[in-house]
N, C-alpha and C positions, 0 to 999 in steps of 0.2 A: 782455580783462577779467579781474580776479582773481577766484580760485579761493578767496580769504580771507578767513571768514566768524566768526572768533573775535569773541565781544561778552563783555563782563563789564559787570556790573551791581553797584554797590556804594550800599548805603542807610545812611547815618551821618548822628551829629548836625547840623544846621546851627550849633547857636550851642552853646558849652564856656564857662562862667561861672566861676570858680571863683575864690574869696578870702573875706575876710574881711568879712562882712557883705552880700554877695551877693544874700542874699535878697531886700532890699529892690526889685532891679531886678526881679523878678517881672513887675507887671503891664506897664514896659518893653519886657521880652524879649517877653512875648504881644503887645503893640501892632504889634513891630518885624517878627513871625514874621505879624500880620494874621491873629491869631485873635481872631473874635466871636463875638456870642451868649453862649451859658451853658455854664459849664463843670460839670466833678466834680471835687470833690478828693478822690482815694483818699489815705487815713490810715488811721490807728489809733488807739486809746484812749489810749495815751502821746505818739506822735507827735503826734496831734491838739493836745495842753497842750504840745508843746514847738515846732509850729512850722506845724502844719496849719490852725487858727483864727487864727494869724497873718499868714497864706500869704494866708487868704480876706478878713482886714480889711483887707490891701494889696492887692486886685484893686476898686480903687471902679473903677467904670462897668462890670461885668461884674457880671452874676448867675450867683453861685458855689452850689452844692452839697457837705454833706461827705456821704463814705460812707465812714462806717469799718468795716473787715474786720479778721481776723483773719488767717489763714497764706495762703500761696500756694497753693490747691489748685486744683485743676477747678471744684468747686461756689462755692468762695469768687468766684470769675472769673464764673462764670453769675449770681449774683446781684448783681456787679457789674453786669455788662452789662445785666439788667434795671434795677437803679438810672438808670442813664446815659441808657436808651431812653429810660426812661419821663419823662425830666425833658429831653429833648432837648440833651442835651450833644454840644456841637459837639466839644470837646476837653476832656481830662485832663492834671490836675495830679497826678503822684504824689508825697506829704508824707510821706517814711518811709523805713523802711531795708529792704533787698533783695526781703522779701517783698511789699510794697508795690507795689514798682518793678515787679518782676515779674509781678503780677497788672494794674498798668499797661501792661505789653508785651500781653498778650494780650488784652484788654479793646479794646485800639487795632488791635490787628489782626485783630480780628474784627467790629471794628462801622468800621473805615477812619475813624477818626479823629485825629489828630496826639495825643500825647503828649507831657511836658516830665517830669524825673527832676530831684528835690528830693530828694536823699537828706538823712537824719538820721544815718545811722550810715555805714560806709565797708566792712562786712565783708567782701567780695567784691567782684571784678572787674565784676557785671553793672550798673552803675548806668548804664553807658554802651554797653549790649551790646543785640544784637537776640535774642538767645539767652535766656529762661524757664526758669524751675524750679520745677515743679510737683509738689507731693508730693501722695503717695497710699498706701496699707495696702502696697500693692509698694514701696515706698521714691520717692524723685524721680529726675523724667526730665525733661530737655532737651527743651525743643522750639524752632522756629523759631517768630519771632515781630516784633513791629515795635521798630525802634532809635528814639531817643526825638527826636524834631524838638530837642530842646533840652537841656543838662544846669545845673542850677545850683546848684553844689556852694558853701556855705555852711561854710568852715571854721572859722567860730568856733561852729556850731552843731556840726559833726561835731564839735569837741572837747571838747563835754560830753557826747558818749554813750561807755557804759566802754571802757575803752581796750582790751579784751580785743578788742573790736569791731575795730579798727584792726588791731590786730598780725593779726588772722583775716585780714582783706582783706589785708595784707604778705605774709602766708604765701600766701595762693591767688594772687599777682602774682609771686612766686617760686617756685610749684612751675610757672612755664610754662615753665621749662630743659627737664623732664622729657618736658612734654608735647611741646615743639617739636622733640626727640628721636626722639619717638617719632614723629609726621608725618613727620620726613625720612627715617628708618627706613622707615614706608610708603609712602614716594615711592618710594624706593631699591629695597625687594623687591616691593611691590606696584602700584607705578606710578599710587599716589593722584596724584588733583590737587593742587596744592601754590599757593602765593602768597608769594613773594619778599618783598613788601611788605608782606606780616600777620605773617609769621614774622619780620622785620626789627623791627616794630615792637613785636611782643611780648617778644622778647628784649632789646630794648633797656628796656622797661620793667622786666621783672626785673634785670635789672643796675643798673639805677637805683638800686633798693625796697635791694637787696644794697650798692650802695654806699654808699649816704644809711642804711645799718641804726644806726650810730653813734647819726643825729640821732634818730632816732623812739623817741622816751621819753612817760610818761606825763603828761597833763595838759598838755600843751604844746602849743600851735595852730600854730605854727611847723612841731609835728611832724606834723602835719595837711596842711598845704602839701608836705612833702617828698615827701608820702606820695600822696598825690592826685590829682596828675598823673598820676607812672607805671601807677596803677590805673585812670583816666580812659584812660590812653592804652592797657591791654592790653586794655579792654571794645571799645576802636574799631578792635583788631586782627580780632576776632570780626565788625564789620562788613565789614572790609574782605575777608574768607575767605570769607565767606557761611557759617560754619558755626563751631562752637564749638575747632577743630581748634588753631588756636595758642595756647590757653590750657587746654587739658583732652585728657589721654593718659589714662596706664594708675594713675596719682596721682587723677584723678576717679574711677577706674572702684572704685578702693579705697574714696574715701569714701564713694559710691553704696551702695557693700555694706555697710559700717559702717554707714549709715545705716537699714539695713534692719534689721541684727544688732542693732547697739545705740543706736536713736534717742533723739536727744535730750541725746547724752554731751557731744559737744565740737562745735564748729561747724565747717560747711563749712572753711573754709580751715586751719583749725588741721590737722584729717584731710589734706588734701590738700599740705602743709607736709611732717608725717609723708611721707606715702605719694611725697613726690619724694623726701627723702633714701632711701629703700630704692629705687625704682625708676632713680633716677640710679648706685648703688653696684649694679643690674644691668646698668644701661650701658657697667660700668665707669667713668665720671666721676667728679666731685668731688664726692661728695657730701659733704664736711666742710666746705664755703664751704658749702652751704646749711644745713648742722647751724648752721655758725657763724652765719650771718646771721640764724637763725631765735631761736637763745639770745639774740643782741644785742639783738632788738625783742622779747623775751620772750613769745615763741609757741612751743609745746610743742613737745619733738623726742622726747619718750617716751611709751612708752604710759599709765605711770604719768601722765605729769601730762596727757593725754587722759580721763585718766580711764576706761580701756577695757581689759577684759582680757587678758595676752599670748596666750591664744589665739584670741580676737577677732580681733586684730592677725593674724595668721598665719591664719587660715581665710577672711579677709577680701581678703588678696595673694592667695593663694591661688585663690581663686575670683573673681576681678575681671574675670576676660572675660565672667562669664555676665551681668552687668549687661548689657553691649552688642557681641553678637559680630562685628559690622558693624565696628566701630575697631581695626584691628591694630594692636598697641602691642610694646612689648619683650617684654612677658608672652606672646607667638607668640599662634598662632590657637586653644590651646585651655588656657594658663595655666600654671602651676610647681604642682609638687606640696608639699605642706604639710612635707615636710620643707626644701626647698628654701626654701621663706617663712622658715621658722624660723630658717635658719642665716642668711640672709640681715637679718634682722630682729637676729639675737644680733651679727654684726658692724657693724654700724652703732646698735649700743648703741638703737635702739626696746626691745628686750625684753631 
């Protein structure tokens, strides 16, 4: 008898919708997925007028709920899930953009319920990820969480939210070079677990995002489609790892502390855009195909147009392991000294 007892367990979407007027199949996709009863729709105040009370006049034969929230946090989550209890919601509909989603990931994995991801806006990778971002006074953390039973990406809706929004999600599906770096790095000297197939698929997503950089222009739904997939497809690399690992190195661990230092400046992926051109140009690699890719889809590659001060920037690389000392990245086990950020930041033109 064999002695070979390896299992892997992978939880990803069942059904990926994505084009041009999409939404409409909503109550469709629940029929076909055999969810009844009464659902929640997590939204927002914006989201809700743009696509959330939409969402719910297209679910007839289902008795729908809205619950609008505000940011991703812990508390925001707890008072969902009281909402949900209390109204017996079999399943969620998330109507919004990341922080939504996200409060949707944990909502469903805490009360075992299936969830479906309606994003409005595109800014990040996690629309399709099991992976959460939850903020708090300590800045946001990661956590494990549930991947969505469904995605139903509406690119004519994503392209009326600002495009600042988009090129943000381009730049954090492009900084997974750095991160995918830094995994095999930790495979290499610390003998992490690794996935052929998440790292395969993540990296092919950012070469995409980098080769299609040309088409992704403003106002343009076409440039929505280009963009979509690839983003779609590095959230389902994070399912297929079981962990945030092929899309998030020592480039997260920068924005994480930026987010602490100086909340509220520039958004996730735009920081994390930045923090792979420095972190890749420690690699030693190219970091000028990402500078370039980032100026073509017009997502900041300095600190000035982050809006963030150069020593932010540099006490920020700097100290990016104490976010999470658990993730060996390029930055070694205890990080570069602030001179070393700086030169490093001064040649690759951030500062």
């Amino acid at each position: 008898m064999s002695d070979f007892s390896k299992v892997k367990s992978v939880e990803m979407p069942r059904d990926v919708v994505a084009g041009h007027g999409v939404i409409e199949r909503v109550r469709d996709i629940c029929q076909n997925l055999h969810l009844s009863g009464s659902g929640t729709i997590i939204t927002g105040g914006k989201t809700a007028e743009v696509a959330g009370k939409y969402v719910r006049d297209l679910m007839t034969g289902y008795e729908m709920d809205m619950c609008n929230v505000g940011e991703a946090t812990l508390e925001n989550a707890r008072a969902v899930e009281e909402c949900a209890e209390e109204r017996g919601s079999s399943f969620i509909l998330a109507v919004g953009g990341g922080s939504k989603i996200d409060l949707a990931k944990v909502v469903s994995n805490d009360l075992h319920i299936p969830f479906i991801s309606i994003p409005t806006s595109a800014a990040h990778d996690g629309i399709a990820s099991n992976r959460a971002s939850l903020k708090s006074k300590e800045g946001s953390r990661s956590v494990s969480s549930a991947s969505p039973l469904a995605v139903i990406a509406d690119t004519e809706i994503i392209a009326k939210a600002p495009y600042r929004l988009l090129a943000s999600g381009c730049a954090d599906v492009i900084s997974n070079l750095t991160a995918l770096m830094d995994w095999d790095f930790a495979r290499r000297l610390k003998g992490e677990s690794f996935s052929r197939s998440a790292f395969s698929l993540s990296k092919h997503s950012a070469d995409e995002i980098i080769d299609g950089s040309n088409l992704i222009k403003p106002n343009l739904e076409e440039s929505v489609w280009v963009a979509i997939k690839p983003i779609l497809m590095s959230g389902i690399s994070m399912c297929i790892a079981g962990s945030s690992r092929p899309t998030s190195g020592a480039e997260h661990m920068f924005s994480h502390t930026l987010d602490m230092r100086c909340p509220g400046k520039a958004l996730h992926g735009e920081q994390c855009g930045v923090g792979s051109i420095m972190t890749m140009y420690l690699h030693g690699g190219d970091w000028e195909r990402i500078r370039d890719a980032l100026e073509q889809i017009g997502a900041p590659t300095t600190a000035r147009q982050l809006g963030i001060p150069r020593e932010e920037i540099v006490y920020s690389l700097s100290h990016a392991t104490e976010i999470r000392s658990d993730r060996f990245t390029i930055l070694g086990d205890n990080g570069i000294s602030e001179d070393v950020a700086e030169r490093i930041a001064v040649a690759t033109g951030v500062i």
